[in-house]
N, CA, C and O of each residue as an XYZ file, in Angstrom:
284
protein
N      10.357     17.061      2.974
C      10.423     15.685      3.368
C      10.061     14.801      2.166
O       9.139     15.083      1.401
N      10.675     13.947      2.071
C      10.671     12.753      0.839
C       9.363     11.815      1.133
O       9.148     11.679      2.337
N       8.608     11.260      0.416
C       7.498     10.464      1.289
C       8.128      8.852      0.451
O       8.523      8.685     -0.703
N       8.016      8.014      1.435
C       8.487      6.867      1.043
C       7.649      5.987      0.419
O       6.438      6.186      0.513
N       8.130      4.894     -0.305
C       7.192      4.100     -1.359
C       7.686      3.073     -0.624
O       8.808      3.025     -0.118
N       6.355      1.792     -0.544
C       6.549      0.803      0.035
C       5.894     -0.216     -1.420
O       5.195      0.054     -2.396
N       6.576     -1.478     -0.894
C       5.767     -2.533     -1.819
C       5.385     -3.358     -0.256
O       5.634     -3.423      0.948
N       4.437     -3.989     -1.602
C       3.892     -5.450     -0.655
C       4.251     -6.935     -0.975
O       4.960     -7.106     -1.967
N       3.822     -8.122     -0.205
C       4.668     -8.674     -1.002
C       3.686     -9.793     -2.309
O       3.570    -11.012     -2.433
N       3.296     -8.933     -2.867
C       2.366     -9.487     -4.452
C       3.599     -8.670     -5.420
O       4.370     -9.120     -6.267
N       3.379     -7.122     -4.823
C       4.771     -6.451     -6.032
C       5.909     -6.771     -5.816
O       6.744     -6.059     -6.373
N       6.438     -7.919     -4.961
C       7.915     -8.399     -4.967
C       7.774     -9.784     -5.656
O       8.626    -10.340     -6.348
N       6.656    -10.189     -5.366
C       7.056    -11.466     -6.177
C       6.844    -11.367     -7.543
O       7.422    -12.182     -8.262
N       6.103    -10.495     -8.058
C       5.793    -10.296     -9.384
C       6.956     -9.646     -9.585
O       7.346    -10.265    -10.575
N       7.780     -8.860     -9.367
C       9.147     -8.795     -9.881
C      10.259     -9.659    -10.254
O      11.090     -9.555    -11.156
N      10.031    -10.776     -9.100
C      11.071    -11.858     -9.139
C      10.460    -12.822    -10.023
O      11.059    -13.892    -10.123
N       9.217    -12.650    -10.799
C       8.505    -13.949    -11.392
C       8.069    -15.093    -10.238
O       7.913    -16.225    -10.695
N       7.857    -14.929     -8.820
C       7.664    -15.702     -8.245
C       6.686    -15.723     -7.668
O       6.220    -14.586     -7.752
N       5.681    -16.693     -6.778
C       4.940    -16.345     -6.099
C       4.827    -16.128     -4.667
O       5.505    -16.572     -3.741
N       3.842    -15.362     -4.685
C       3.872    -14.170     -3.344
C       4.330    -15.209     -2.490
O       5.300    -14.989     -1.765
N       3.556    -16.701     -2.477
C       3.488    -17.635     -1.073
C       5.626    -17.788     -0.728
O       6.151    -17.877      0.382
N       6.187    -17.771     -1.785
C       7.577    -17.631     -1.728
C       8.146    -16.441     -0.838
O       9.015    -16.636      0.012
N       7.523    -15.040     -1.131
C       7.849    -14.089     -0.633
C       7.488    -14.165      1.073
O       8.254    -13.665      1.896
N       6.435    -14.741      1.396
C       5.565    -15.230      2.815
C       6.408    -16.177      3.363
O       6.405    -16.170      4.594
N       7.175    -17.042      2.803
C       7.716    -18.329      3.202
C       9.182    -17.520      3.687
O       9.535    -17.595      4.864
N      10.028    -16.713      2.632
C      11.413    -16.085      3.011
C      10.855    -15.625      4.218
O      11.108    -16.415      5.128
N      10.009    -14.384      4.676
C       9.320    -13.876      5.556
C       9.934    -14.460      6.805
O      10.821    -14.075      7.566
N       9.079    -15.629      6.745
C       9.086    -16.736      8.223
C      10.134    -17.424      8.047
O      10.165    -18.288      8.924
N      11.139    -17.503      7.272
C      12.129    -18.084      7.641
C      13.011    -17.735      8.303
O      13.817    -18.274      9.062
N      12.723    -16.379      7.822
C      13.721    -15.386      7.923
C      13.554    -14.751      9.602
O      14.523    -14.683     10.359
N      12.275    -14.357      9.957
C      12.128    -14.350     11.332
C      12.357    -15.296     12.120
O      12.520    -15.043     13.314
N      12.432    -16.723     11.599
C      12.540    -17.827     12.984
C      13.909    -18.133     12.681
O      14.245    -19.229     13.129
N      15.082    -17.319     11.871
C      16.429    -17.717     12.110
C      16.622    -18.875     11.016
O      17.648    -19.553     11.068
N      15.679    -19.110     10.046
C      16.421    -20.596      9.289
C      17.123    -19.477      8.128
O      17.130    -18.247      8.090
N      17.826    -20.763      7.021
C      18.367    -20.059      5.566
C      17.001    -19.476      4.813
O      15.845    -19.847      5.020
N      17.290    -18.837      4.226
C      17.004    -17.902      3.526
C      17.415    -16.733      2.719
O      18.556    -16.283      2.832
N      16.405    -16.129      1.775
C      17.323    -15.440      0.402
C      17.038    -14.396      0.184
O      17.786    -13.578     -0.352
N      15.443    -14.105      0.695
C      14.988    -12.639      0.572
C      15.559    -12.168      1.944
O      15.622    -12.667      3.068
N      15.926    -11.067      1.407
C      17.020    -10.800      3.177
C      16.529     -9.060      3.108
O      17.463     -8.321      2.797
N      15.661     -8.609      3.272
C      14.837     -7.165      3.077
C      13.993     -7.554      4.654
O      13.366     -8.593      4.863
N      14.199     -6.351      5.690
C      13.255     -6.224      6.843
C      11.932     -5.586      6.373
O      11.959     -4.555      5.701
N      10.653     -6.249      6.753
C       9.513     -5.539      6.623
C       9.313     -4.471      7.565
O      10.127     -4.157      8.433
N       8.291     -3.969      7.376
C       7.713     -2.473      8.142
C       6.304     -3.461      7.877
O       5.968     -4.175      6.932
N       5.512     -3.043      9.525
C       4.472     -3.368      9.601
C       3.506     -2.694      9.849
O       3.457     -2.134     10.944
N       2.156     -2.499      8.651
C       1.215     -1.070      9.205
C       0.377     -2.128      9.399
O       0.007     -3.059      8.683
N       0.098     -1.694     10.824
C      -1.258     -2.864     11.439
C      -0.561     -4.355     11.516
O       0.229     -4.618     12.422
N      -0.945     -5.401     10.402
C      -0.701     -6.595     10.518
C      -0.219     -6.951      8.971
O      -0.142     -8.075      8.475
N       0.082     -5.693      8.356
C       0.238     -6.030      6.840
C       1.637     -5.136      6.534
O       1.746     -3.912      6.593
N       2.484     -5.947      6.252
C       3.992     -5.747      6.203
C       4.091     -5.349      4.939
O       3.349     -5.811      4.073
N       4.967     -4.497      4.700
C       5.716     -3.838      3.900
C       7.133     -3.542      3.659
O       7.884     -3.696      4.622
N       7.740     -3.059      2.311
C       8.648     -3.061      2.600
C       9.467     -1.961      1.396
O       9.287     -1.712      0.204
N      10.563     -1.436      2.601
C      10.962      0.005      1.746
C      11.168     -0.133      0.146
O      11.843     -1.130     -0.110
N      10.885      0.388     -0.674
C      11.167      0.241     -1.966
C      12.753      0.192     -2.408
O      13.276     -0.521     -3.263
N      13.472      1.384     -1.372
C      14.777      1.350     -1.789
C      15.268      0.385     -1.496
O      16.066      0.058     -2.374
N      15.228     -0.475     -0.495
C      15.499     -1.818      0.146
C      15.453     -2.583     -0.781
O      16.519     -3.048     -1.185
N      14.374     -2.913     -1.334
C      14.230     -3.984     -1.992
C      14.753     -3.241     -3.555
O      13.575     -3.232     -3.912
N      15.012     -3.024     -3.983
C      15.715     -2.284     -4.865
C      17.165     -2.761     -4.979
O      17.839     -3.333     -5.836
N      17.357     -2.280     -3.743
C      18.924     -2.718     -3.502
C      19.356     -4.387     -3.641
O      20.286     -4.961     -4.208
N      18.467     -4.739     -3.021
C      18.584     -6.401     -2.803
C      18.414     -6.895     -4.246
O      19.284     -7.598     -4.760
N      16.981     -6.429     -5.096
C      17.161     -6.977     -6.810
C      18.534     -6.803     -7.123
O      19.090     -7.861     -7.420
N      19.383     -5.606     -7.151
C      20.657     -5.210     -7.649
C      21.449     -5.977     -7.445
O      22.102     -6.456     -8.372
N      21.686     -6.422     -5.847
C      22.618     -6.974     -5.048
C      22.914     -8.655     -5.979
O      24.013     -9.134     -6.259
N      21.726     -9.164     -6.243
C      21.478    -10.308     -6.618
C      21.484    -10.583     -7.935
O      22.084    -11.574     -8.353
N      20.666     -9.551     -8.945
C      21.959     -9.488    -10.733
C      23.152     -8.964    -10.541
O      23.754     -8.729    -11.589
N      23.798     -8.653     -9.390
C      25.400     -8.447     -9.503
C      25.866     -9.674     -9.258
O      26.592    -10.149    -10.132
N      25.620    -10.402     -8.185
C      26.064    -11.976     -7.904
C      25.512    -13.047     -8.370
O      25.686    -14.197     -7.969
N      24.779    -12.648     -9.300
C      24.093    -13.928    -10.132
C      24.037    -14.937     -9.526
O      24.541    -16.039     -9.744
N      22.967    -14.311     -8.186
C      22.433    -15.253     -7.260
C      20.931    -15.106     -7.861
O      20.309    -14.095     -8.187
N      20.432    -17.033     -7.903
C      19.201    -16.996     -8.397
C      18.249    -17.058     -6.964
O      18.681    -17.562     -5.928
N      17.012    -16.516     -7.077
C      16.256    -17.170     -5.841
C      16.038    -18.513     -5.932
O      16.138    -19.164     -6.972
N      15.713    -18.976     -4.761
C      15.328    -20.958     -4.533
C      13.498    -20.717     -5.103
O      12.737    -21.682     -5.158
């Protein structure tokens, strides 16, 4: 069995150069249905969300292929 790597979201925004409160904000936008850019589902252990590494992996990729910037 493969054991999976999760980030949180301090190691996503420090990837994107952004801050976490950005990564918190896509979050809730993203659950109450508005626009939004981080488009990765969390996993929640307890009350502290996470999120698959390959996921978000994919989505960095997705986004230097379309030279889509984040807001």
């Amino acid at each position: 069995m493969t054991e999976t790597e999760f980030y949180n979201d301090r190691d996503i925004a420090r990837r994107l150069k952004l801050s976490v409160s950005w990564v918190r904000v896509q979050r809730h936008r993203k659950a109450h249905g508005l626009p939004h850019v981080f488009d990765v589902e969390p996993r929640y252990i307890g009350s502290s969300p996470r999120y698959v590494a390959e996921e978000v992996e994919a989505f960095f990729e997705s986004i230097a292929h379309q030279g889509v910037h984040p807001e």
